[in-house]
N, C-alpha and C positions, 0 to 999 in steps of 0.2 A: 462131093460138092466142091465146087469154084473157092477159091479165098473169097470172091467178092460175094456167093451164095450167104457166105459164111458170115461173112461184117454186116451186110444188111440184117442179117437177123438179130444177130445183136444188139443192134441200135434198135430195133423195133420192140425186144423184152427192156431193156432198157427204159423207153419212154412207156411202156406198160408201168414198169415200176413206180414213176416217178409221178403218173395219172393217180396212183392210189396211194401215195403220201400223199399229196399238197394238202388234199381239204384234212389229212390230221394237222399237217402242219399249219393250217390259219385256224383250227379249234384250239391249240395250243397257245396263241399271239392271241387268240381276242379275252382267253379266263387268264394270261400273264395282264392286261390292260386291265382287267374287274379289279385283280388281285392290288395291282399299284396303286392304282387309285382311292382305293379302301383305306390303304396302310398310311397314304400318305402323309395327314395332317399327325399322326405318331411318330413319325420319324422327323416332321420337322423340327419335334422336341428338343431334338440332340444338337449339339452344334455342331457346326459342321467343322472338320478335323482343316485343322492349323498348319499352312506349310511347315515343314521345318526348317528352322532360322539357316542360314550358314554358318559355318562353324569362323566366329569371329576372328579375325585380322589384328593379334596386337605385334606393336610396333619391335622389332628389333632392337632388344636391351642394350644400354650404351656404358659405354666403361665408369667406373665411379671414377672422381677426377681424384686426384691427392690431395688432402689434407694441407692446406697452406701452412707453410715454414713460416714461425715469428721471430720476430728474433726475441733471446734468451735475455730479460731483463738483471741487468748487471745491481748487485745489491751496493747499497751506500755503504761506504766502505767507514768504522769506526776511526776518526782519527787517531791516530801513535804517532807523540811525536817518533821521528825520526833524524839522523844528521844526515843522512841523503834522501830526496822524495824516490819511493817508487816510480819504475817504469809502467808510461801506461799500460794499461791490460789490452790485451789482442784481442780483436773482434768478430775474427773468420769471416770475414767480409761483408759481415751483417751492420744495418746501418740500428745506431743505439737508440732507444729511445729517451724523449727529453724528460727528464723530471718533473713532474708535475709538481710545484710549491705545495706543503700542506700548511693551510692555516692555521696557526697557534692560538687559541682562546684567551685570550686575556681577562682574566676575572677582575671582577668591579668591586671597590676601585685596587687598582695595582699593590700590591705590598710593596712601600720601601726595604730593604734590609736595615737592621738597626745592626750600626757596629758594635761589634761584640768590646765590651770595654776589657782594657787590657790592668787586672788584677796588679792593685800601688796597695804598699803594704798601707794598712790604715793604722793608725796610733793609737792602741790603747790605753785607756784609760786605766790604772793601776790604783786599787781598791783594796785598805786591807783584806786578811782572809775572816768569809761573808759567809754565815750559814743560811742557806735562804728556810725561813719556813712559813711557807705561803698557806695563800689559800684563794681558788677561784670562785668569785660572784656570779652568777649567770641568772639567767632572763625565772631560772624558779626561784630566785631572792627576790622578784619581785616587790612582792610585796615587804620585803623590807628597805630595798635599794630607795621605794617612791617615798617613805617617810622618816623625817629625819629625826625623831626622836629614836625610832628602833636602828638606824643605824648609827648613830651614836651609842646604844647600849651594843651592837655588835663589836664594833670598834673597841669601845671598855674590855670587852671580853677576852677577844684576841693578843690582847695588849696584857690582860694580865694573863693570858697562858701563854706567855710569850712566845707570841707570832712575831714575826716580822714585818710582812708584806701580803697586800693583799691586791689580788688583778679581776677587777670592775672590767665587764664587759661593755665593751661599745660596739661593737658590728656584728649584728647576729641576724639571720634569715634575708638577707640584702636590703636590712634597714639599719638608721645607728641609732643608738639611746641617748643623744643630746641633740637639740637644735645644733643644723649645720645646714651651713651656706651650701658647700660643695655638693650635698645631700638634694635638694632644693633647683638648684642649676641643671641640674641634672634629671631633675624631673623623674624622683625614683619614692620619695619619700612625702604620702601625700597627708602624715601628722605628723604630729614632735611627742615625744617621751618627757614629760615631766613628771614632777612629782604630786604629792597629795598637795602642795600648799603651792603650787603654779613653778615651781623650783627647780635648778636645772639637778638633773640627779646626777648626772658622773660631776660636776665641779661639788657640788655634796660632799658626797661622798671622798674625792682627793682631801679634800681642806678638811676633814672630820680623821682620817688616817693620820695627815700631817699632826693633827694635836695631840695624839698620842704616842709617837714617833713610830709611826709606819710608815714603809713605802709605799705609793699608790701607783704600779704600773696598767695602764689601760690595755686590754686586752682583745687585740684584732681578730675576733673568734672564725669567726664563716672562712678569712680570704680570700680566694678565688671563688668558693662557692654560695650559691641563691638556690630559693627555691624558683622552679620555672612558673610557679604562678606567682611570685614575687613582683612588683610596678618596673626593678632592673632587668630583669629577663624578660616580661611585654615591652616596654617602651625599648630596651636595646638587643632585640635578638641580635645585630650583627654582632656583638662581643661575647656569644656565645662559641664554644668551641664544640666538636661531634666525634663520637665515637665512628669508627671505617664502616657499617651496618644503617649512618646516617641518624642513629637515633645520639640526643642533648642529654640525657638523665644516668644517673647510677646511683646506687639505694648506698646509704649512709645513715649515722647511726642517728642522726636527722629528719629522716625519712628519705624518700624520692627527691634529690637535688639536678640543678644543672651547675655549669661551671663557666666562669668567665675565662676568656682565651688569654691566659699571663703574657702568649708572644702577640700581645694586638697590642698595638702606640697608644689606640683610645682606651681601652682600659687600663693600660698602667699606669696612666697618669690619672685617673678614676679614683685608684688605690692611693697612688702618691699623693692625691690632693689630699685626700682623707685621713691621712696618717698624718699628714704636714698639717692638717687644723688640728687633728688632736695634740697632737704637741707642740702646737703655737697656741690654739686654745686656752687651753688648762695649765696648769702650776703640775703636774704631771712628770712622774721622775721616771719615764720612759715607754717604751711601746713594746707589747709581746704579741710575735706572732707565731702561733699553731700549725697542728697539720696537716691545716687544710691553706697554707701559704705553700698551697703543690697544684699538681694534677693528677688526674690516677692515669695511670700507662696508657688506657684504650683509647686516652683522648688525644687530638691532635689532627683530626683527618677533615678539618673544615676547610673552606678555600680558602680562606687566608692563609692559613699555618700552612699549606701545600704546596699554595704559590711560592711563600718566601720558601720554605724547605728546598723547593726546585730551585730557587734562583742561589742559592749557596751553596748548593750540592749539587747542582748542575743533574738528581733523576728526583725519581716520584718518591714519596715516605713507603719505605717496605708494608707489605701485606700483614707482617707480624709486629703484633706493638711492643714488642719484647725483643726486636731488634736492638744488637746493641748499641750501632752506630744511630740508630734513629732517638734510641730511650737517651744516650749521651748529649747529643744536640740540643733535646727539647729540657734536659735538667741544669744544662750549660747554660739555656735563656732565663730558663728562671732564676739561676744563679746570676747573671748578668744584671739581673734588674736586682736582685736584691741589695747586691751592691751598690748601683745608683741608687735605691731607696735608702739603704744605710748612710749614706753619702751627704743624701739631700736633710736627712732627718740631723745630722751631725752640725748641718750649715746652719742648722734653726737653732740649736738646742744641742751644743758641744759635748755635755754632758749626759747625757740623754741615754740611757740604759734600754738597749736594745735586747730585746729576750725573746729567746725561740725554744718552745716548746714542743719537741716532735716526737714521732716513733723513735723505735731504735733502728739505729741505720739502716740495716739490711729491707726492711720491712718499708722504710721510705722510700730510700732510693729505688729498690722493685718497682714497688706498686705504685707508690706514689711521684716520683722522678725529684724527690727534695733531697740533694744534695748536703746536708747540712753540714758532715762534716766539713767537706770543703768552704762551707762559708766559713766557720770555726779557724779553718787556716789560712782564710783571707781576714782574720780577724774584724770582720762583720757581725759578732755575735760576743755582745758582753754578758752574758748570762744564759745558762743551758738549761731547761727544765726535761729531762726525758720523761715521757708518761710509759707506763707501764701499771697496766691495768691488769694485775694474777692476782688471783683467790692461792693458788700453790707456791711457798716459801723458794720452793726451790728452783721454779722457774724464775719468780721474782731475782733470786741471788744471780743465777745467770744472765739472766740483762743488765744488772746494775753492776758489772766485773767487765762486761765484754771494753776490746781495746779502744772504740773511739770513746768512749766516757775517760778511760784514764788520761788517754791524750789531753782530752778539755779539763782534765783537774790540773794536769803538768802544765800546760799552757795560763794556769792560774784566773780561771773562769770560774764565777761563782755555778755551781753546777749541784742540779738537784735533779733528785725522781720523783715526777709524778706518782700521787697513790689516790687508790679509789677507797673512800671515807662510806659510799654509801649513793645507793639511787632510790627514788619510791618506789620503784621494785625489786631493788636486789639490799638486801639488808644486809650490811658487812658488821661482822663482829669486831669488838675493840679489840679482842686480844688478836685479832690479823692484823689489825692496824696497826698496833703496838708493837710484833715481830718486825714488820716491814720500814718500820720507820726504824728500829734496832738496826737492822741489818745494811739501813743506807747511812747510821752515822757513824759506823763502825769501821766503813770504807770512806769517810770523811764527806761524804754528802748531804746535802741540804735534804726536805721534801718541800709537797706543795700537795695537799690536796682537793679535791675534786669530790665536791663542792662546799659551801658555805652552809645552806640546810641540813645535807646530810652529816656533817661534824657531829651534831648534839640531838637530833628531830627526828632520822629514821632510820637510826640503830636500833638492833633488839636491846638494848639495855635501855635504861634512862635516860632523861639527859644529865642529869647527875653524875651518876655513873661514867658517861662517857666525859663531860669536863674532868674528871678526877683521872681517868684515862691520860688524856692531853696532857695535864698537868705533871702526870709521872715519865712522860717522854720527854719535856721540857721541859727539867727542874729548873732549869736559870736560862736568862735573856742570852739574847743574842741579837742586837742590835745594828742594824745596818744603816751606815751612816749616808746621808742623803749627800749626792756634788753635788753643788751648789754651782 
């Protein structure tokens, strides 16, 4: 066969082939069409599949920039003097920044400074040698102080066991026990203290001592201290002083007290008005003040005392109140005024027996910031009464030896020890009493005791018993003669 035999036939099995697919091939497209159609409302179920996004475009990351340069603020430099000023400081060519002023607070109203008075010997008054043997009145005489028949038999009594001197209280709880103007002015004292028979009780009581030759000095008990619910501490909280914690009170044997600020103008002329009427007042042979003519260490951190503190000492009062340069300043104040108080009291009443009755040194000046020796050797103090409150002989004997008591005998100060006679709660035996009062005249000292009730009324023996007591500690007089 031909090639072209040969191709022709090809092509003609070829289209044979192709004759008998087609009709499989359109049986297959029209059951592929049933089948679609069928399915299709199930498939529209799905959704339908989500381009996928481009894979996003971020920006080409940029350099962190550098941290801007300040300049380096230059600290205020503390003054020193110097005899040449430093050279300015070098800047590195940074431009300085300006100081911004800080407001200083000015506390209302401004404290003055009060010049501290410059210690002039004061002249004492030369006194034969005076055994003092006292005895203090206080607000539980009461009921004797208000009527004058019983204290005339008090007065008998003391006189024949020969007592000496006896110290009527006037200022206790920041009120006083006599009509008083300065009391009054001051809008603190909204009664008066009289007697059973309308009578002033402290002039009483002095003129009833005088007629049996007693001393009567009046007795400034509280001093700087009130109670805070006292009419002085509501109507003048600014003359209170505070503890660094902000709180006004500290437990005393008182109770709960606050404390007047001794370094405030308006209360020391408070004080000084009130000592100046009782010894303009009264026929009164002098003023005693206690140990509570202090402050107790904690105090001091009110605005007033802080301002002035800063404006003399140029910083703030230390954190600790047991500083020593802080605890010296604020006992130097109260020193300061006691002298002008001594001063002023001398100017009324020349003769006029100033008596201070305190702790014993250590124990003052600590806790309490009273000075007293040094008043002693600014001769501000004509009479020393130390109290000293031991049940034990022997701690007794050691406070009544320690070195400022002998100084105050050498210096020729009538000077005695406080002793405790007795409280409604605590009963002291006469034979303590009787050691203790041995052992202070043995070292040439006066006493005084504390108080007037408990003498003879709430000891465990009688009263009997205890007059006869008395009696055997002071066989004979010892009389102290009144300046006139």
């Amino acid at each position: 066969m031909s090639f072209k035999s040969i191709k022709l036939s090809s092509i003609f099995l070829l289209r044979l082939k192709l004759k008998s697919i087609v009709p499989i091939l359109f049986l297959l497209t029209f059951v592929g069409v049933i089948i679609l159609d069928t399915f299709a409302p199930a498939l529209a179920q799905f959704p339908a599949p989500m381009p996928i996004p481009p894979q996003p475009q971020f920006p080409t990351p940029q350099p962190i920039p550098p941290q801007p340069q300040f300049p380096q603020p230059v600290p205020i430099p503390i003054p020193i003097p110097q005899t040449q000023p430093f050279p300015p400081a070098e800047t590195d060519g940074f431009p300085q920044p300006v100081p911004v002023p800080q407001p200083v607070p000015q506390p209302q109203p401004v404290p003055q400074p009060i010049p501290q008075p410059v210690p002039q010997p004061v002249q004492r008054v030369q006194r034969p040698g005076q055994q003092i043997r006292g005895v203090w009145m206080t607000n539980n005489d009461l009921d004797i102080l208000r009527d004058r028949t019983k204290v005339g038999e008090a007065m008998d009594k003391l006189r024949k066991l020969n007592f000496n001197t006896v110290y009527p209280v006037v200022w206790n709880s920041g009120y006083v026990m006599y009509p008083s103007e300065v009391a009054q002015r001051a809008e603190i004292q909204p009664f008066v203290y009289r007697g059973t028979e309308g009578h002033d009780i402290i002039a009483d009581v002095i003129n009833q001592a005088h007629r049996r030759g007693l001393l009567a000095i009046p007795w400034f008990e509280f001093g700087f201290m009130a109670p805070e619910t006292s009419e002085l501490a509501l109507n003048h909280p600014e003359w209170l002083t505070r503890k660094r914690d902000g709180s006004q009170t500290s437990i005393s044997a008182a109770g709960e007290v606050a404390w007047l600020n001794p370094f405030h103008p308006e209360v020391q002329k408070f004080i000084s008005d009130l000592v100046l009427e009782i010894v303009t007042k009264y026929d009164a042979d002098g003023i005693q003040f206690d140990d509570h003519m202090s402050l107790p260490h904690e105090f001091g951190y009110d605005r007033y005392t802080i301002s002035l503190y800063t404006q003399e000492t140029g910083k703030a009062p230390p954190s600790n109140p047991q500083d020593q340069a802080w605890m010296r300043w604020r006992a130097d104040k109260i020193t300061a005024f006691m002298l002008q108080l001594n001063q002023a009291v001398k100017a009324r009443k020349p003769n006029a027996i100033v008596s201070v009755s305190p702790n014993y040194y250590n124990f003052a000046y600590k806790f309490q910031l009273q000075d007293w020796l040094n008043w002693v050797r600014l001769n501000i103090v004509d009479e020393l009464v130390m109290q000293v409150y031991r049940d034990d002989l022997g701690s007794f004997t050691s406070k009544i030896t320690r070195p400022e008591i002998v100084e105050t005998q050498q210096l020729n100060i009538p000077t005695g020890i406080g002793i405790m006679a007795g409280l409604r709660t605590r009963r002291i035996p006469m034979q303590q009493i009787k050691s203790q009062v041995q052992a202070a005249q043995q070292r040439g000292l006066g006493v005084a005791f504390f108080y007037y009730e408990s003498l003879w009324d709430t000891g465990p023996e009688d009263p009997g018993q205890r007059q006869q007591g008395f009696q055997a500690v002071f066989p004979s007089p010892a009389l102290r003669a009144r300046a006139d």
